[in-house]
C-alpha positions in Angstrom: 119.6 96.0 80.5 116.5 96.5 77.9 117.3 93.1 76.5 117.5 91.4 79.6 114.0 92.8 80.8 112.6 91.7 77.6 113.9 88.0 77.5 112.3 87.9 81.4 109.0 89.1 80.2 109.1 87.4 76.9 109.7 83.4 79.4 106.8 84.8 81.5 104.6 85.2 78.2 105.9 81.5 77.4 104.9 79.9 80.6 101.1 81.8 80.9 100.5 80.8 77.0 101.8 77.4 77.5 99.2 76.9 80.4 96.1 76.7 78.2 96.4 72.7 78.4 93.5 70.8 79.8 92.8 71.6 83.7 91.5 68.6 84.6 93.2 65.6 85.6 92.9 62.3 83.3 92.5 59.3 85.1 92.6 60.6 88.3 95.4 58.3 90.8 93.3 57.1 93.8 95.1 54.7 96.8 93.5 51.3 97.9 91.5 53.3 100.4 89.8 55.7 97.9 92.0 58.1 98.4 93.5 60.9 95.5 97.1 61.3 95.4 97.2 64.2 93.4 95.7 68.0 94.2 92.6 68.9 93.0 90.2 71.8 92.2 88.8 73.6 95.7 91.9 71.8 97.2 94.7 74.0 99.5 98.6 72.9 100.3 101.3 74.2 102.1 104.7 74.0 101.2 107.8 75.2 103.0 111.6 74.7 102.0 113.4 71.2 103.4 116.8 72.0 102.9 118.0 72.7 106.7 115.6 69.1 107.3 117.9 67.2 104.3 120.8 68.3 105.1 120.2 67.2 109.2 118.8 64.0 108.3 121.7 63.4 105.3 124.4 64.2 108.0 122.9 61.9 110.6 123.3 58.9 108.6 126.3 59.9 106.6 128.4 59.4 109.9 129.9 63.0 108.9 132.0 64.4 111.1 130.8 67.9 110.9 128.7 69.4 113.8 125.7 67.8 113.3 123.1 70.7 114.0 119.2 70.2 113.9 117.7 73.0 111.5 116.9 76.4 114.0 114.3 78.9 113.0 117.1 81.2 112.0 117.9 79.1 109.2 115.8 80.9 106.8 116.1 80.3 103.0 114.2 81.9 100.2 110.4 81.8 100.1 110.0 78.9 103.3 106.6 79.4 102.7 104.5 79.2 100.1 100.4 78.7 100.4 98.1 77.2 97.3 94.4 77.6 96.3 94.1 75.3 93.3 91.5 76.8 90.8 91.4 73.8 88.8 93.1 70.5 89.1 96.1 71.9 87.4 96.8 75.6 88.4 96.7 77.4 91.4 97.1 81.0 93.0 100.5 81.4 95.4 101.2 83.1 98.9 104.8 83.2 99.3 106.3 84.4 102.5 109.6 84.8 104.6 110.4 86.2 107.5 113.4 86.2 109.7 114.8 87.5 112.7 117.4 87.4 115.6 119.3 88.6 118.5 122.8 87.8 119.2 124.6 88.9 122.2 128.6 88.1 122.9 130.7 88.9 125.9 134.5 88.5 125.1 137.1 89.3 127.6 140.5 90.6 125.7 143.6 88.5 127.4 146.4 89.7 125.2 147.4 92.2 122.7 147.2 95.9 123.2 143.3 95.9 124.1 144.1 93.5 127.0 142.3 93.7 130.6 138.9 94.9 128.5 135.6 93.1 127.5 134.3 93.7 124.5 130.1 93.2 124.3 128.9 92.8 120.9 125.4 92.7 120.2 123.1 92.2 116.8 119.7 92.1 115.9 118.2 91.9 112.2 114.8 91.8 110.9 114.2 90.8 107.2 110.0 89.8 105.7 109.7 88.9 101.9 106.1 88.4 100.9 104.0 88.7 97.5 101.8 86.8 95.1 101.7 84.5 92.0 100.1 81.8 90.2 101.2 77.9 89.0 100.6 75.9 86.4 100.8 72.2 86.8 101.5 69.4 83.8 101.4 65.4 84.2 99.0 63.3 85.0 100.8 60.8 87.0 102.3 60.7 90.6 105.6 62.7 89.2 104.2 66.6 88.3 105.7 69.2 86.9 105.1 73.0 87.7 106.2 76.5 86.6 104.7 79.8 87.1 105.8 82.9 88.5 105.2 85.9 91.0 105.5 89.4 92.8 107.4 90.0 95.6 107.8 92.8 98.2 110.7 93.0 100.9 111.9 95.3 103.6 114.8 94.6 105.9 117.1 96.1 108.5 119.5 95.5 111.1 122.2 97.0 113.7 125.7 96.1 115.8 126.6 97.8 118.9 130.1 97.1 120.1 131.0 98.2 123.5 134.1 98.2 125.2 134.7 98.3 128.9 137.5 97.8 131.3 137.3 94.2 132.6 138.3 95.0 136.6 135.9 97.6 137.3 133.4 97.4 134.7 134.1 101.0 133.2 132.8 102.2 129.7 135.7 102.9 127.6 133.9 102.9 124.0 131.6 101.8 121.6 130.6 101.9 118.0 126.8 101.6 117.2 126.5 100.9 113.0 122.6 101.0 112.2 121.6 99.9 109.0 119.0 102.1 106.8 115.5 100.7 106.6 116.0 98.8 102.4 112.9 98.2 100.7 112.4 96.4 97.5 110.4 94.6 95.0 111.1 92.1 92.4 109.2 89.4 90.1 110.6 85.7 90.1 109.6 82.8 87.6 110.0 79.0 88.7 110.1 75.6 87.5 110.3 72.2 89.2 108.9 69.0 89.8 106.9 67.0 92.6 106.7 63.4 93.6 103.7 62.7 95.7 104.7 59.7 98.1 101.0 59.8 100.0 98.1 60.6 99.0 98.3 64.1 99.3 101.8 64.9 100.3 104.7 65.7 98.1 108.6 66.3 98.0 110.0 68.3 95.5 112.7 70.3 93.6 112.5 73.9 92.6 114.7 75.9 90.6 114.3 80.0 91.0 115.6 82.7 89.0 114.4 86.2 90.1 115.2 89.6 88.7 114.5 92.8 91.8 115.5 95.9 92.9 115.9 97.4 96.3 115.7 101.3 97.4 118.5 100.9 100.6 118.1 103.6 103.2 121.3 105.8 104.5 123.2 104.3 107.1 124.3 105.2 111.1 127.3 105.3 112.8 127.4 106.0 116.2 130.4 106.1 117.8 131.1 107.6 121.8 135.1 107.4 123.5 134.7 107.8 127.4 133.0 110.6 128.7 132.8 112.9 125.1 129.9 113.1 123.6 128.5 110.9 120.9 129.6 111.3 117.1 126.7 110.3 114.5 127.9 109.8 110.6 124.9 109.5 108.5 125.8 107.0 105.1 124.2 107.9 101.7 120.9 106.2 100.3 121.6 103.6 97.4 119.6 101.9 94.7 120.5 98.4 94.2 119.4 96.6 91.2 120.1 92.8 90.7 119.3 88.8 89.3 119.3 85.5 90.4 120.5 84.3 93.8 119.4 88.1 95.6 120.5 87.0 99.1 124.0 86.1 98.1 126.2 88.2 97.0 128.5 85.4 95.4 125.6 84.1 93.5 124.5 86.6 92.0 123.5 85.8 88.2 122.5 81.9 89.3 119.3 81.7 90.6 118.2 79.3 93.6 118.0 75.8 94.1 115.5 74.4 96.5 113.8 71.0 97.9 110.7 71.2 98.9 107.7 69.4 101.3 104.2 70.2 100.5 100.7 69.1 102.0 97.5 69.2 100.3 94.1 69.0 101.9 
């Protein structure tokens, strides 16, 4: 574990003291109307994650046969939105945020099997926020850029199920189980790297690697469970301390880091 700590912190010592290169830009790249293509000192951007729009667009003219689903606000990936106050032509302090959250309710009547003639209700809600801070360095002087940097992050998150069963004639409660998740909270530190193509003046897609390192205190747990008219049994779960890199949002991934195209807007 030591050594891993120390080869994150000894990359993050890399990228701040290979970022004392000239901040200006040379030659600065100006369109027929005056205008710059690249950022500049005093400028701001926003830049949010385009992989729900790629992959909509990609599918559209790929003639794939899969549902072919415009991107919904409950597609969130990692950091969709990141804010820039450039310093200098060539480095710039971060906002990075996330936030997601939904509500999903399903009635299913039971036809067969030994639960037949019930309904069973299921509903979900989930709330998850990621925010924090950093800086980026930029390199390149043409309409391709380069940029690494890094920076700190806070999370919380929660979420609950309620599944309720009830006698599909009369409308009845037979049952239901209520699981609430504890309130997890967490923090972690993430270094990137990637590279921008600026198409406009101004406006830029992108590709960004991630690799982050965090860890997350995960409060204890609820299940609520209630059979006809008895009373209500609550088990409480135990607290955990979770401790993980790369890819913190998928379980498979874990180790690998994040992937991500991006659009961003200067101004």
């Amino acid at each position: 574990m030591k050594k891993v700590l120390l080869s994150v912190f000894a990359v993050c010592g890399f990228l701040v003291a290979n970022a004392q290169e000239e901040e200006n830009l040379v030659n600065p790249i100006v369109s027929s109307k005056g205008e710059h293509y690249l950022p500049q000192m005093d400028d701001w951007a926003i830049s949010f994650n385009a992989d729900g729009i790629f992959e909509y667009v990609g599918n559209a003219f790929s003639g794939s046969t899969s549902k072919n689903y415009a991107p919904k606000v409950g597609y969130v990936r990692t950091n969709t939105f990141v804010g820039k106050m450039f310093i200098s032509d060539k480095k710039a302090y971060r906002v990075v945020a996330n936030l997601g959250f939904g509500t999903q309710n399903n009635t299913n009547p039971i036809t067969t099997g030994p639960n037949a003639g019930t309904t069973l209700e299921t509903s979900n809600n989930d709330f998850a926020l990621a925010a924090g801070l950093g800086k980026e360095w930029r390199k390149g002087n043409t309409r391709l850029q380069g940029f690494y940097g890094a920076d700190v992050l806070l999370t919380t998150a929660f979420s609950n199920e309620k599944n309720t069963t009830t006698d599909t004639q009369t409308g009845d409660f037979i049952s239901s189980v209520e699981e609430k998740s504890g309130l997890d909270l967490g923090v972690g530190v993430q270094g990137f790297i990637g590279a921008e193509y600026f198409i406009f003046p101004k406006f830029a897609i992108g590709a960004q690697y991630t690799y982050r390192v965090g860890l997350a205190l995960n409060g204890a747990s609820e299940t609520t469970t209630k059979l006809g008219t008895a009373d209500a049994e609550t088990v409480e779960g135990d607290k955990s301390f979770s401790f993980a890199f790369g890819d913190l949002d998928n379980t498979t991934n874990v180790g690998v880091g994040v992937f991500s195209l991006n659009l961003t807007l200067h101004f």
